[in-house]
C-alpha positions in Angstrom: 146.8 -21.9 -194.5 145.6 -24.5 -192.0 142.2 -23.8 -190.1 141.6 -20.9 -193.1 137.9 -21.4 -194.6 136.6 -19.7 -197.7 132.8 -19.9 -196.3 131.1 -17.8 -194.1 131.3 -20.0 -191.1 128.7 -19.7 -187.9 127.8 -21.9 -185.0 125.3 -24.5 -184.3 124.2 -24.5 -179.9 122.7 -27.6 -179.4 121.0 -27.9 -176.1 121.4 -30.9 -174.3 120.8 -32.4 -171.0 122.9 -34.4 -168.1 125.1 -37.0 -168.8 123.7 -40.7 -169.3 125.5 -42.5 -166.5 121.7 -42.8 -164.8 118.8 -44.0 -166.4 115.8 -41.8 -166.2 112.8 -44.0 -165.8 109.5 -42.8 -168.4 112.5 -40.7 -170.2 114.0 -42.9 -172.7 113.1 -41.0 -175.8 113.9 -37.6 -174.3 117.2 -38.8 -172.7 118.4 -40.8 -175.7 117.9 -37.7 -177.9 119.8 -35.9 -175.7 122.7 -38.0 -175.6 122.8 -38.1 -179.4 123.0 -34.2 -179.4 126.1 -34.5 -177.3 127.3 -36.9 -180.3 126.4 -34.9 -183.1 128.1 -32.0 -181.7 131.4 -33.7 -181.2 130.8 -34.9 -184.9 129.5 -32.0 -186.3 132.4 -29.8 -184.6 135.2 -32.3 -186.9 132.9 -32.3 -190.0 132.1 -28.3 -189.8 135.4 -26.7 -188.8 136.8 -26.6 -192.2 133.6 -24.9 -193.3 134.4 -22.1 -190.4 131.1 -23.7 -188.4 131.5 -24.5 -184.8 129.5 -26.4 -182.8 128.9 -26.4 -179.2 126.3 -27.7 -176.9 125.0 -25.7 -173.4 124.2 -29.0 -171.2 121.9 -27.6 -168.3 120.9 -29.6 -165.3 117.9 -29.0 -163.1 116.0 -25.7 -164.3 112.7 -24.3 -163.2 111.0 -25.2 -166.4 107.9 -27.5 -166.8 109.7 -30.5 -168.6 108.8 -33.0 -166.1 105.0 -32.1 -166.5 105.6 -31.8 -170.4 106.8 -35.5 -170.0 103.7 -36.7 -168.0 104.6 -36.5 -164.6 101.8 -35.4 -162.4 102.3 -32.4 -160.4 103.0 -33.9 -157.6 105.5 -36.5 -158.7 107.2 -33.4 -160.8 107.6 -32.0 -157.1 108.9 -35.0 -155.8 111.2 -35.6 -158.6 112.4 -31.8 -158.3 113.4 -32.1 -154.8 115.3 -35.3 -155.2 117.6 -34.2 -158.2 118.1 -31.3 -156.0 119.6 -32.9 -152.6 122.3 -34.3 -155.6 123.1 -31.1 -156.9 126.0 -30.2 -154.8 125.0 -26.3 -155.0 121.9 -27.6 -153.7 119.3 -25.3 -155.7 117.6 -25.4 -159.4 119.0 -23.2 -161.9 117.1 -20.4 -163.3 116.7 -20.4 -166.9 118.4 -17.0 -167.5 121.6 -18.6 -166.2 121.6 -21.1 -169.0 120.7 -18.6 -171.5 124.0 -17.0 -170.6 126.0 -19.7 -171.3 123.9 -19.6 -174.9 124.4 -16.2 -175.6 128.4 -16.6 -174.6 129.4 -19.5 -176.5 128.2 -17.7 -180.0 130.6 -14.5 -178.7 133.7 -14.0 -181.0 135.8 -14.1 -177.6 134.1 -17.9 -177.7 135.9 -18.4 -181.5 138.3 -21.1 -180.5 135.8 -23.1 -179.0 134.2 -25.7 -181.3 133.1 -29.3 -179.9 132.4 -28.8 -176.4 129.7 -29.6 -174.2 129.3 -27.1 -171.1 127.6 -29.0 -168.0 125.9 -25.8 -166.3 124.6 -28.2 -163.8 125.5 -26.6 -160.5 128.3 -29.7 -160.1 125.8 -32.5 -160.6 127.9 -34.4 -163.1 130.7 -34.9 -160.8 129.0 -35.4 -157.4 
């Protein structure tokens, strides 16, 4: 039967990030692996799904999290970086992190089962403003 598996199967979240269209300056590393996450799960999602594996990736934008500091910005320039991205975000506020975790904890639901490949931008409509 097509689709049928004989293993187990499960699912692989990846967490990602925004989409590359704009460079990040002092965030090559963290942005490029990123990026390749959204890859992998595209690949992974063709290469697993005969195993009964899907992969998806939860893409958040701006959360109240200390990455910026993590990644050596001062707190100040974290500040000044946090209220830029934030007059792009066309909902115009940073996302908590329990409203990514949601998207987490829904994607590995069995009413998620048909979903394999798929990269969900919880980015309050940054990627298309």
């Amino acid at each position: 039967m097509p689709g049928s598996s004989s293993s187990a199967g499960g699912i692989i979240v990846n967490v990602t990030s925004m989409p590359a269209g704009r460079g990040w300056p002092r965030n090559s590393v963290y942005g490029g692996g990123k990026v390749a996450l959204d890859f992998m799960t595209h690949t992974w999602a063709m290469e697993l799904a005969s195993r009964g594996i899907r992969v998806v990736s939860v893409a958040p934008g701006v959360t109240r999290t200390p990455v910026l500091v993590h990644a050596g910005y001062t707190p100040e320039e974290s500040q000044a970086v946090g209220e830029e991205l934030i007059r792009r975000v066309p909902l115009a506020r940073i996302a908590e992190p329990a409203e990514i975790a949601w998207w987490i904890v829904n994607a590995v639901r069995p009413e998620a089962g048909f979903m394999t490949g798929a990269v969900i931008r919880v980015d309050g409509g940054m990627g298309v403003s």
